[in-house]
C-alpha positions, 0 to 999 in steps of 0.5 A, a space after each residue: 485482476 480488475 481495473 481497480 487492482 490493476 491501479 493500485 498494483 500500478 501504485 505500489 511499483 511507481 508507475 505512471 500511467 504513461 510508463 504503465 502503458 508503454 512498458 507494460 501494457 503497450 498501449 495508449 496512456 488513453 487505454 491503459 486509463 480505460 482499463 483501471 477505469 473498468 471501461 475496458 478489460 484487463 488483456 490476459 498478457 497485460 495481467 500475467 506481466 504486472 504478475 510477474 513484476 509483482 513476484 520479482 518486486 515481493 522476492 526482492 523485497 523479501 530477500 532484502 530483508 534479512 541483511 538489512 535486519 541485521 546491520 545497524 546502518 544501511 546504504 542503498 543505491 538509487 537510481 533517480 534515472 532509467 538510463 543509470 540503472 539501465 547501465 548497472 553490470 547486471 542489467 547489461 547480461 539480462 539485456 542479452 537476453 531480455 527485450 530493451 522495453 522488458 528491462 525498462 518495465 523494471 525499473 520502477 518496481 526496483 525503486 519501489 523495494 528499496 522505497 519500501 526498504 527506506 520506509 520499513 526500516 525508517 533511521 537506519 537506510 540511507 538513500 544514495 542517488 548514483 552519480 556515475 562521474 562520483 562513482 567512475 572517481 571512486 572506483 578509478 579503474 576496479 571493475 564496475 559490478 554490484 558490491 563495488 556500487 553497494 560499497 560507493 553507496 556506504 562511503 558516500 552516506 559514511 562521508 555524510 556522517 551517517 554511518 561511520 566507517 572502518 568499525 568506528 561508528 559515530 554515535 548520532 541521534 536515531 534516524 538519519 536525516 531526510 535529504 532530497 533522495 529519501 523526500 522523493 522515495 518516502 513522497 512515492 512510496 506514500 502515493 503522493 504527487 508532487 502537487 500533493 507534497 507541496 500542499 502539505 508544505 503549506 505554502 510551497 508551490 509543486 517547483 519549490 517542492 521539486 527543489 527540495 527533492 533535487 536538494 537545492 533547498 533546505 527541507 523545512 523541518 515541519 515537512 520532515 515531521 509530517 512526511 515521519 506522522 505518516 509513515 507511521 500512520 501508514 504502519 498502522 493502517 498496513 498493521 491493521 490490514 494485516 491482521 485482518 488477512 492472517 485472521 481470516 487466514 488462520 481461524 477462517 473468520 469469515 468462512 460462511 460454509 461454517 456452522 458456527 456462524 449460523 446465528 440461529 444455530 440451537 445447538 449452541 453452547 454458551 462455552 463453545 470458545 469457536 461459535 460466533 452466534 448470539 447465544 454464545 456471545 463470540 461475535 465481537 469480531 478481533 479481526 475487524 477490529 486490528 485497525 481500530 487498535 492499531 490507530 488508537 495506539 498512535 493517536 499522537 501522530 495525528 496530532 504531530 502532523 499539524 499541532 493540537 488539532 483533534 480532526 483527524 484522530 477518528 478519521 481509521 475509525 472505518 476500519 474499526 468497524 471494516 471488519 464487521 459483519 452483522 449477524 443476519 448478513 452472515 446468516 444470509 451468506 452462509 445460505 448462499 454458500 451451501 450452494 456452492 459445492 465445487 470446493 473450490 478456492 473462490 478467491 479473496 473473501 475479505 473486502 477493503 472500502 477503497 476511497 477513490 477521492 479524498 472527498 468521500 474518504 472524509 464524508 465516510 460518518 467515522 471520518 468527519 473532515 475539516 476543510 481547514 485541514 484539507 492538505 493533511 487530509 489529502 496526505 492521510 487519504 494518499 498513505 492510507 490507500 498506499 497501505 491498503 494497496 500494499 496489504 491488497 498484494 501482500 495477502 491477496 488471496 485474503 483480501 480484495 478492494 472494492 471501490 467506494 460508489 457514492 451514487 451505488 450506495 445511496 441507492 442501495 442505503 435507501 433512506 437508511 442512516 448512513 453508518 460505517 457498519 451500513 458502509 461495510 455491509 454494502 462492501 460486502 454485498 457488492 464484493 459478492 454481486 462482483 463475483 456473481 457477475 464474473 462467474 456468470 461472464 465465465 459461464 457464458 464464455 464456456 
């Protein structure tokens, strides 16, 4: 795990770098930025905690699914403070066993799931923030334990008239309303900072911002339109990710050990459906391409986030093309790789251009930006690296990040013309220079 994974997994379980440091690392805000940084190492005990709390968050996320899947409404605790959710029933026995600053380091991957639930399932879960005065009300001397606060939850959202109750549903349009609660998920959930937030609103500033999530003020209905444009172009993106990874999970797209993608094999036939040389013409990568795909179904979303405007409808072009590989570069790996005997698993094999910066995201040639949209630009740019970070961990033997370096790759590029296949041929080759340092690092350690 390097330090760039080790920023996105922090990403997807809501951490801040503080809370990161203190209840996972142990460290200095300072160190634990060295770390994502790559200034120093990732300590072994620091990888193995993030580990686990990324198998707890996939398996609660994982078994949640299913009962949400068949309920046509659904209402979920949130626990906007760690001292609520510290109190829950359960949490009090594991706090018998568990040290106070391990259960502490669960409390945002907890709200990472059920921002994820909310996302994933967008019109029918509803968000509750845990009022414990309301609830001790409600409850009025029955004993306090998990179904008794998933009960509150749905009289609370039902009271709201978003779900009905007693079988007699109301009939209402789809999708609930987005309130305070479900801004504040949904803002975390697509990587964007409060001040981040408040420049796609316009002209609100990061307080104003904060009010709409503490449901002091009306939500403007242009901010709940902009907030539904990106979930589903974070669908989209993941979507596309996905394919990417089960692609090379089940044909062994980019196995170089293969024959088939020797493109000077003579021994092709031009009906061989499995070879990918230039003889039999199978080389128009499906995989790479999901993405691409994917977003050209849904180029209206774009739009909707800031009426007619056609800046940002190439800008997942990139990941048309991400998945490219030309024919000569896979030539050269398949070479390398016949060297490598050991049979061994080397890991993850396909890389994603991760954007530390909006600005190099925007100055990729398929993402031409428009400094008059700047705000939606940042907003995309944020819920894009959300969806590569989740696709990253959901299929993380598949695929690896690798950060884009503008000094490194105009290097590299040396005077060529910058296109996005150059783009990938060089993710590709630093994914590969990466691993060579790490097993010669390994090496010297033996």
């Amino acid at each position: 795990m390097d330090g760039l994974t080790l920023h996105a997994f922090r990403r997807i379980m809501f951490f801040s770098v503080e809370e990161a440091a203190l209840y996972v690392g142990k460290v200095s805000p300072e160190a634990w930025r060295m770390y994502e940084n790559g200034e120093a190492a990732v300590p072994e005990e620091t990888m193995e905690l993030v580990a686990h709390l990324l198998r707890w968050y996939e398996d609660t996320y994982s078994g949640m699914l299913g009962s949400i899947e068949t309920h046509s409404h659904v209402a979920m605790t949130w626990y906007a403070t760690i001292e609520d959710w510290l109190e829950q029933p359960g949490n009090r026995k594991v706090r018998e066993i568990f040290s106070l600053g391990c259960i502490k380091a669960m409390w945002r991957p907890c709200q990472a799931v059920v921002a994820r639930i909310a996302a994933d399932f967008f019109g029918k879960v509803a968000l509750v923030k845990f009022d414990l005065d309301l609830y001790s009300r409600w409850l009025d001397g029955r004993k306090d334990n998990t179904e008794m606060r998933g009960l509150w939850a749905r009289h609370m959202s039902d009271s709201r008239g978003e779900g009905g109750s007693r079988g007699k549903r109301r009939k209402r349009k789809r999708g609930l309303k987005i309130d305070g609660v479900l801004l504040s998920a949904l803002r975390q959930y697509l990587f964007l900072s409060v001040e981040e937030a408040a420049l796609l609103a316009g002209s609100e500033t990061p307080e104003e911002w904060m009010m709409y999530e503490g449901g002091e003020k009306t939500i403007p209905e242009n901010v709940k339109e902009s907030i539904k444009s990106l979930l589903k172009w974070h669908a989209a993106m993941f979507d596309g990710f996905k394919e990417m990874a089960l692609g090379n999970e089940e044909d062994d797209v980019l196995d170089f050990e293969k024959e088939e993608f020797d493109a000077d094999n003579d021994g092709c036939a031009e009906d061989n459906e499995e070879c990918r040389c230039s003889e039999c013409g199978n080389n128009d990568n499906k995989y790479g391409k999901a993405i691409g795909v994917a977003v050209e179904e849904k180029q209206g979303v774009l739009r909707s986030i800031n009426g007619d405007s056609d800046s940002f409808t190439e800008i997942a072009d990139l990941g048309e093309i991400q998945g490219e590989l030309s024919e000569s570069d896979e030539n050269d790996r398949s070479e390398d790789d016949e060297n490598d005997d050991d049979g061994d698993d080397d890991g993850p094999i396909f890389p994603l251009l991760w954007f530390d910066t909006v600005e190099d995201w925007l100055n990729s040639p398929g993402a031409t930006g428009d400094v008059n949209h700047y705000d939606v630009s940042v907003a995309m740019w944020r819920s894009y690296q959300s969806a590569m970070a989740l696709a990253a961990n959901d299929y993380y033997d598949e695929l690896s990040l690798v950060k884009f370096d503008s000094k490194a790759y105009a290097k590299w590029l040396g005077g060529r013309e910058d296109t996005d296949e150059m783009r990938v041929e060089w993710t590709f080759d630093a994914l590969y220079e990466k691993a060579d340092t790490e097993n010669n690092e390994e090496q010297v350690l033996l």
